[in-house]
C-alpha positions in Angstrom: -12.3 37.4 -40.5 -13.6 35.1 -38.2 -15.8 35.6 -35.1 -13.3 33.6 -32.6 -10.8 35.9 -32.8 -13.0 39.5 -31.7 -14.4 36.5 -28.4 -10.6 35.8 -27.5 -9.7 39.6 -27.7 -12.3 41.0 -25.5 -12.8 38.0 -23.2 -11.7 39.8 -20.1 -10.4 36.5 -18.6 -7.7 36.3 -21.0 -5.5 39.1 -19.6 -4.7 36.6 -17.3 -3.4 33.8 -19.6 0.1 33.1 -20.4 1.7 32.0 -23.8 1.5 28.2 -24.2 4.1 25.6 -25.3 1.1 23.4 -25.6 1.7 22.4 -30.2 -2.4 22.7 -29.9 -2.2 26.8 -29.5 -0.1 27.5 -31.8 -0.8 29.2 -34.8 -1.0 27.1 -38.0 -0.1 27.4 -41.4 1.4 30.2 -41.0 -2.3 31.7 -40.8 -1.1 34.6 -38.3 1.6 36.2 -40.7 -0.6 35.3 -44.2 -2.1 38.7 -45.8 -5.7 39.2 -46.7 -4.9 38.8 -50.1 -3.3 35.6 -50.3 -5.6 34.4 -47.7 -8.2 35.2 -50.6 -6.3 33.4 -53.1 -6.5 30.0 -51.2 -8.4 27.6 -53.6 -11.5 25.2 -52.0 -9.0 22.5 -51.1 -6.2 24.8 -49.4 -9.1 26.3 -46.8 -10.4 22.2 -46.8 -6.2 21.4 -45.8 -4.7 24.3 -44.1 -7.9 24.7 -41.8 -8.1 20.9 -40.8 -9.1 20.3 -37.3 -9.6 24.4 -36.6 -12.2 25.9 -35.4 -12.5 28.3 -38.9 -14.2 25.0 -40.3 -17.3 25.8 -39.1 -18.0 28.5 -41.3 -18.0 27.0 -45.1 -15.4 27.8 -47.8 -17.5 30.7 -49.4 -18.1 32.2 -45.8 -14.8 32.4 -45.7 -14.4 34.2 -49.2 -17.2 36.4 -47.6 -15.5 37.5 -44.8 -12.3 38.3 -46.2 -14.1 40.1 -48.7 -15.6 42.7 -45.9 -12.2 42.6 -44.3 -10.7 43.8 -47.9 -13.5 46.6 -48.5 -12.8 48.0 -45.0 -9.2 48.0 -45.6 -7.3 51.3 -46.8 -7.3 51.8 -50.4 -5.3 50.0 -52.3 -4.4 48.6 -56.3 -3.3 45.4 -55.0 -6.7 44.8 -52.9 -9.1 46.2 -55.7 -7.3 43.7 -58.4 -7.5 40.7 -55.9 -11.6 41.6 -55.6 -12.0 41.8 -59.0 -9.9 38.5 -60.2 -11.8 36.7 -57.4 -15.5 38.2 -58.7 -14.7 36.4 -61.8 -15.1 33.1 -60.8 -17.1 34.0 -57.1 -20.5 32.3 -56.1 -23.6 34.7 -55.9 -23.1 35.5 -51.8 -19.5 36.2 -52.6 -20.6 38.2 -55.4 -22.5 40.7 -53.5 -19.5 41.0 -51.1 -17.4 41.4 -53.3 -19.4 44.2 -55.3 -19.5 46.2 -51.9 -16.0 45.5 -51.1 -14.8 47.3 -54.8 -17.4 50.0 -53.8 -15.9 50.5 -50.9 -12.3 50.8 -52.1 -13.1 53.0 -54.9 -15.3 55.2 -52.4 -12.0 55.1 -49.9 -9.8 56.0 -52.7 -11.7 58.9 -53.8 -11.6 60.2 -50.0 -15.5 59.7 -49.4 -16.8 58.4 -46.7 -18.3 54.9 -47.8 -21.9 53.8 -47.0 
């Protein structure tokens, strides 16, 4: 859901790197074992607190919503994700919105065996 993550996969230099002790690596929040969903759940102020001093606070609080949005279209169909897009459309900004919109499209598309757009 964030760009950083497809540079430190493919980066072909980090085959070589070793797990560190170093508290600065490690994962935080608990952000590597949190779903999609509740990771769209998170409120302005819990992305503002649990992303202090991280790199995902360069992108804003509704790219966020945005990109977990795609992340939840392009995931297998599911009742659980399709009620999480629609609770969050109701109160969602106009770019997560359309995101949104595509990501329910895309569910219902996935559901019904079609290949989405």
């Amino acid at each position: 859901i964030f760009g950083c993550d497809d540079c430190q996969i493919v980066c072909p230099w980090n085959r070589f790197a070793k797990l560190s002790a170093e508290k600065d690596f490690a994962p935080r929040f608990n952000l590597d074992a949190s779903s999609l969903i509740e990771l769209f759940t998170w409120s302005e102020n819990d992305f503002n607190t649990r992303t202090l001093g991280s790199a995902l606070r360069r992108i804003s609080y509704d790219q966020w919503l945005r990109n977990i949005a795609i992340s939840l279209g392009n995931s297998p169909p599911s009742a659980s994700v399709r009620a999480a897009l629609e609770n969050r459309l109701v109160t969602a900004t106009p770019l997560v919105a359309e995101h949104i919109v595509w990501a329910i499209d895309q569910q219902k598309a996935r559901a019904r065996n079609v290949t989405p757009d």
